[in-house]
C-alpha positions as CSV (number, residue, x, y, z in Angstrom):
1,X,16.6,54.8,-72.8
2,X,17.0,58.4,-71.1
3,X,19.6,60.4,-71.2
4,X,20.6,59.0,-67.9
5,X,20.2,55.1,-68.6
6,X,16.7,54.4,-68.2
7,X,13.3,53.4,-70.8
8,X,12.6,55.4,-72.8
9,X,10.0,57.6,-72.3
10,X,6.3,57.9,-73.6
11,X,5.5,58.3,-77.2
12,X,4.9,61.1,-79.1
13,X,2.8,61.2,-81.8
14,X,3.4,59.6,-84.6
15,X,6.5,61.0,-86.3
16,X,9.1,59.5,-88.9
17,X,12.3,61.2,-90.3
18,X,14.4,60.8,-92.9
19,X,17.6,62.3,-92.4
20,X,21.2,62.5,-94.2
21,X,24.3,61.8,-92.2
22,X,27.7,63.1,-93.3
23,X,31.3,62.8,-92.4
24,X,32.7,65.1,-89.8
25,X,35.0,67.2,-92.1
26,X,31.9,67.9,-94.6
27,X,31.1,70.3,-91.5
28,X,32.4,73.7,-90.3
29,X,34.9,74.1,-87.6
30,X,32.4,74.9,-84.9
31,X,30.3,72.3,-86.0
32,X,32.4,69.5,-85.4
33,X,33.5,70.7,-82.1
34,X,29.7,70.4,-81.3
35,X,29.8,67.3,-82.8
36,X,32.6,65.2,-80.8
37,X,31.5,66.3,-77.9
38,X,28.4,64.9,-78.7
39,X,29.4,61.6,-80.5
40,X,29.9,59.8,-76.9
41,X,26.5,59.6,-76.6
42,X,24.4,56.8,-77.8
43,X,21.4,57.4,-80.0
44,X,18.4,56.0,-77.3
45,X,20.0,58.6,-75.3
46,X,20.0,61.0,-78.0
47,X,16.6,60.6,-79.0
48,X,15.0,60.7,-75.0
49,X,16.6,63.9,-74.7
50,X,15.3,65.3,-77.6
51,X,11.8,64.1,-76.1
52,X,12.4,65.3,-72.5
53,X,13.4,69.0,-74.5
54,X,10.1,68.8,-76.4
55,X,8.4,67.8,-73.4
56,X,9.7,70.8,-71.7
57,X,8.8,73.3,-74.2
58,X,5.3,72.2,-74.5
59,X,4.9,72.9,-70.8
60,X,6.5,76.1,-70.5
61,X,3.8,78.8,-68.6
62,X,3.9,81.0,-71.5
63,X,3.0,79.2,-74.9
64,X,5.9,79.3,-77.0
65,X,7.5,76.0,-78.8
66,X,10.5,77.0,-79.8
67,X,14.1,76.3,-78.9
68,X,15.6,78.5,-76.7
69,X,19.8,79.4,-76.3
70,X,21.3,75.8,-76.2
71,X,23.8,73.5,-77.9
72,X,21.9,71.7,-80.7
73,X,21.5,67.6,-80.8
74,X,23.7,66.0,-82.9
75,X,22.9,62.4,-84.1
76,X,25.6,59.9,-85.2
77,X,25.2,56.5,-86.6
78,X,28.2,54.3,-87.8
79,X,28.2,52.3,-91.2
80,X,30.4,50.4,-93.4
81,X,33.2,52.4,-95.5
82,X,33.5,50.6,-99.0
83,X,36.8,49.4,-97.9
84,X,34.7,47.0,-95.1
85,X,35.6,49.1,-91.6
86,X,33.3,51.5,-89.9
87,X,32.9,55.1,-89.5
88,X,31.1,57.8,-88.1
89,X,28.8,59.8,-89.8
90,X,26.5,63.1,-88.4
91,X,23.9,64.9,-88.6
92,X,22.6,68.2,-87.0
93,X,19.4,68.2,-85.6
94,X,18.9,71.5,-86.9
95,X,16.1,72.3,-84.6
96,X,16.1,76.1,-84.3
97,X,15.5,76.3,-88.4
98,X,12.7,73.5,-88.6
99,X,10.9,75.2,-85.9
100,X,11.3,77.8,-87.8
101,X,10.0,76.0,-91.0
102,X,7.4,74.1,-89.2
103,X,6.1,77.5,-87.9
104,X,5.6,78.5,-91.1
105,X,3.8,75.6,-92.8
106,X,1.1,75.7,-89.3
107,X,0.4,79.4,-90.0
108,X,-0.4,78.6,-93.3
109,X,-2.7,75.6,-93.0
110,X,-4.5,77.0,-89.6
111,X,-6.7,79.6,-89.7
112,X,-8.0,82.2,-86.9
113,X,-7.1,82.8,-83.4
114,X,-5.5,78.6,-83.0
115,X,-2.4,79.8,-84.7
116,X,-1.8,82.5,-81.9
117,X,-2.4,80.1,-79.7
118,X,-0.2,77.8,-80.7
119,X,2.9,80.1,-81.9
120,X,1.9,83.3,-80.2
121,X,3.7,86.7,-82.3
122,X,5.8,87.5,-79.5
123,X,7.6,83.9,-79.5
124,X,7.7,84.1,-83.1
125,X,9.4,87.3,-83.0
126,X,11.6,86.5,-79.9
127,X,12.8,83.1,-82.4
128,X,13.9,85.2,-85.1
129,X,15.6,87.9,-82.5
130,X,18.0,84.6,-81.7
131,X,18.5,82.6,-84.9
132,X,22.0,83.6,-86.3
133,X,21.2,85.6,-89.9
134,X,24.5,83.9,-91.2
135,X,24.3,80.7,-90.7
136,X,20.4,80.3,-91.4
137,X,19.9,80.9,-95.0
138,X,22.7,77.7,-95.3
139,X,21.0,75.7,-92.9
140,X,17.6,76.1,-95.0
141,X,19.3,75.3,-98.1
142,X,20.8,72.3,-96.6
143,X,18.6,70.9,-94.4
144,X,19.8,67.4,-93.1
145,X,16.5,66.3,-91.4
146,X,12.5,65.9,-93.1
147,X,9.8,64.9,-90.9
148,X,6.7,63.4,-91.6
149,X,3.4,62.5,-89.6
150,X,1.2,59.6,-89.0
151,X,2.8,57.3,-91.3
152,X,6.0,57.1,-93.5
153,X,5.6,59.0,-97.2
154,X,5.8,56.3,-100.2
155,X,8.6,58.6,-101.5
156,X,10.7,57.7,-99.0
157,X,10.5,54.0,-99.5
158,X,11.8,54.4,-103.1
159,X,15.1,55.1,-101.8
160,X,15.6,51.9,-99.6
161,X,16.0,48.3,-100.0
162,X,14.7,45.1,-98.0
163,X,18.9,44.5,-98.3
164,X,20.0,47.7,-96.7
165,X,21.5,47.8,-92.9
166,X,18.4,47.7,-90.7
167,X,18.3,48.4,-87.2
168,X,15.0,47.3,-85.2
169,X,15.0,49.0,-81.6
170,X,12.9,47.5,-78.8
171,X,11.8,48.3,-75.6
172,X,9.8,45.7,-73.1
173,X,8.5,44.0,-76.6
174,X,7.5,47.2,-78.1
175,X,9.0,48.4,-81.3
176,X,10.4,51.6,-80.8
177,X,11.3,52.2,-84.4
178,X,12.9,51.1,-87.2
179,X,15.9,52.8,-89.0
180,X,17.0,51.7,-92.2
181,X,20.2,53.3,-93.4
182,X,21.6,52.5,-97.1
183,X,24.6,55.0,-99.1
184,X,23.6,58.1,-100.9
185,X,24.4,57.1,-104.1
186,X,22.2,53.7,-103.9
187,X,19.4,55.9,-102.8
188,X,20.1,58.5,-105.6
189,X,20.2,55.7,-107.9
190,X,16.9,54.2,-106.8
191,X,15.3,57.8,-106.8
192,X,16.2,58.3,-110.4
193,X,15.5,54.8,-112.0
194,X,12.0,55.8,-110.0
195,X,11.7,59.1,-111.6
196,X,12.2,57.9,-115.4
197,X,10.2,54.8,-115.0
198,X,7.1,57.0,-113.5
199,X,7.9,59.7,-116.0
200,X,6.6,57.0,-118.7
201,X,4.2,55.1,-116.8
202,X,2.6,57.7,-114.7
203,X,3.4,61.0,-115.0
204,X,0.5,62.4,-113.6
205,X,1.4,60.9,-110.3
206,X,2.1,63.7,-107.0
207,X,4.4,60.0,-106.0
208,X,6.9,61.7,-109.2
209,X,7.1,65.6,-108.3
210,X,7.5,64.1,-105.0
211,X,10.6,62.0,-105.9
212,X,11.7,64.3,-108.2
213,X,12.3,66.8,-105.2
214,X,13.5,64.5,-102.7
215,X,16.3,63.8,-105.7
216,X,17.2,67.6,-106.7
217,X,17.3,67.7,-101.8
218,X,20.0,64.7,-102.3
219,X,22.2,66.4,-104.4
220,X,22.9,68.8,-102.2
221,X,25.3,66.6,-100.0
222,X,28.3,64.6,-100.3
223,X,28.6,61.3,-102.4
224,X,30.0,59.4,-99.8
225,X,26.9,60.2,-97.7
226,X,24.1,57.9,-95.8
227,X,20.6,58.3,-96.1
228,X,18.4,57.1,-92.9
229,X,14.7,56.1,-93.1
230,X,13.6,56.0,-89.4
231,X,10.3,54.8,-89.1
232,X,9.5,56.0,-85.2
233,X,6.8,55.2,-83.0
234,X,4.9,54.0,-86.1
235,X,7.1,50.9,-86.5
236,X,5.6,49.5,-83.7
237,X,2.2,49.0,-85.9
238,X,3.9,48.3,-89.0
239,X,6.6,45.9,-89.3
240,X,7.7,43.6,-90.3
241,X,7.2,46.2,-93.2
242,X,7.6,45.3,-97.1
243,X,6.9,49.1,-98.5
244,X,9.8,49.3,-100.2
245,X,9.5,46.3,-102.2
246,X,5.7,47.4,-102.6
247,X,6.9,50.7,-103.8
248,X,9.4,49.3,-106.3
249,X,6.6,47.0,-108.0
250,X,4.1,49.4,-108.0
251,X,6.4,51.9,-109.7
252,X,7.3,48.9,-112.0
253,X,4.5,47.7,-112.9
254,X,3.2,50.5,-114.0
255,X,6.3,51.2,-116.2
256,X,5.9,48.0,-117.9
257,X,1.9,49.0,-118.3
258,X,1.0,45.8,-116.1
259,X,-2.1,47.6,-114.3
260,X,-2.8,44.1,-112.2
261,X,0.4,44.2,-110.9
262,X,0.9,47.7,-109.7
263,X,-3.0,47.9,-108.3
264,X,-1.6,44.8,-106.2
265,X,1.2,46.6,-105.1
266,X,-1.2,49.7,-104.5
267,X,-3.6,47.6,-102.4
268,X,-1.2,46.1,-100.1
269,X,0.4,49.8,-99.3
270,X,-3.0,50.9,-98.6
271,X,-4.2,48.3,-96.2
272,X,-0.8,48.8,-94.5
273,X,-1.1,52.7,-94.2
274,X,-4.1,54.1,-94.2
275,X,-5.3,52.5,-90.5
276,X,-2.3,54.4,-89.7
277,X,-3.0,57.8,-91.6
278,X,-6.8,57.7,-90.2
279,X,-5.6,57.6,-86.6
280,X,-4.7,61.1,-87.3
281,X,-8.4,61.8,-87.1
282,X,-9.0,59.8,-84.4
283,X,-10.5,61.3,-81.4
């Protein structure tokens, strides 16, 4: 839904996330005033008005996609304490420093005059004029949010389970997305077990350095942490979804040196994702 009640709006392209959420006090004082007076708001809501700000941008007269002066989103989700009740937990939506980021990565895969069209040098140098200097060194060192495109990274399905809390959001019979949210630790715990048993079976894997940095990035925050997989606009093509149990056999398998099992594994993750992934190049 909008931010005013309605459907939400059209899709974007295809974009997942996987973000950590945190307790209030594991933030500053002026982030948690931004925070409750945020945490009213539901997360359809949340996410349209992110849209409706993107939207915006993109069709400002003068190219330039970055965030201007304004209070940054906050996203809340609520999930079980040990003890059995339910809390809040946040996360910032950190836009100003992933434009930033984001920026960054484009200029260095585009070549030629596209980049200056796309990020023009005055916006780029208008962005760094307003981003605070002491706040933004943190905010890259502890960055709550990663983004992927056109599909969700194998990576990320090592750190969730077909058990974990799973939320499947629908609009008019569409699948809006699919977020899957399980405690830091359990994810941590995954990550590693996924790390050693690669480290034997196939270290020559990019799927290890990959999960061997998204473990070192979840050490950074609190143990008493959640860790959301949020599918997007992709879930709509592909769920029901068993990736993460794919993942987990794959990775097994080739532990344990059983080649049929983990090309199995490997086979059904491929047909699942790579229609996806070549709609990228689709014109």
């Amino acid at each position: 839904m909008n931010p005013s009640g309605g459907a939400l709006a059209g899709p974007f392209p295809y974009v997942s996330h996987l973000r950590i959420y945190e307790p209030l006090e594991a933030f500053s004082d002026a982030q948690q005033l931004t925070m409750l007076a945020q945490r009213e708001r539901d997360r359809e809501a949340t996410e349209a008005l992110e849209q409706e700000q993107s939207r915006q941008r993109i069709l400002r007269p003068v190219s330039d996609p970055f965030p201007h002066h304004g209070t940054d989103l906050v996203r809340v989700t609520h999930f079980p304490r040990p003890d059995g009740t339910t809390a809040p937990y946040y996360c910032p939506n950190q836009l100003a420093v992933r434009a930033t980021l984001a920026a960054e990565s484009l200029d260095q895969s585009l070549r030629g005059p596209l980049i200056d069209v796309l990020v023009p040098e005055i916006a780029r140098e208008a962005h760094q004029a307003r981003l605070d200097p002491d706040t933004f060194a943190d905010s890259v060192a502890k960055l709550h949010t990663r983004s992927a495109t056109w599909g969700v990274p194998f990576a990320w399905f090592a750190l969730i389970h077909e058990d974990d809390l799973t939320e499947v959001v629908e609009d008019g019979g569409q699948v809006i997305t699919v977020r899957v949210t399980a405690r830091i630790e359990d994810c941590l715990g995954r990550a590693r077990r996924s790390v050693a048993q690669l480290a034997v079976g196939a270290p020559e894997m990019d799927l290890l350095d990959e999960l061997t940095e998204i473990v070192e990035w979840l050490e950074i925050f609190r143990r008493d942490a959640v860790v959301e997989v949020d599918y997007g606009r992709v879930a709509d093509r592909g769920v029901p979804d068993d990736s993460p149990s794919d993942v987990r056999l794959g990775i097994e398998g080739l532990a344990e040196a059983d080649m049929v099992g983990a090309a199995a594994s490997c086979r059904r993750l491929a047909s699942r994702w790579i229609p996806i992934r070549q709609l990228a190049r689709a014109s």
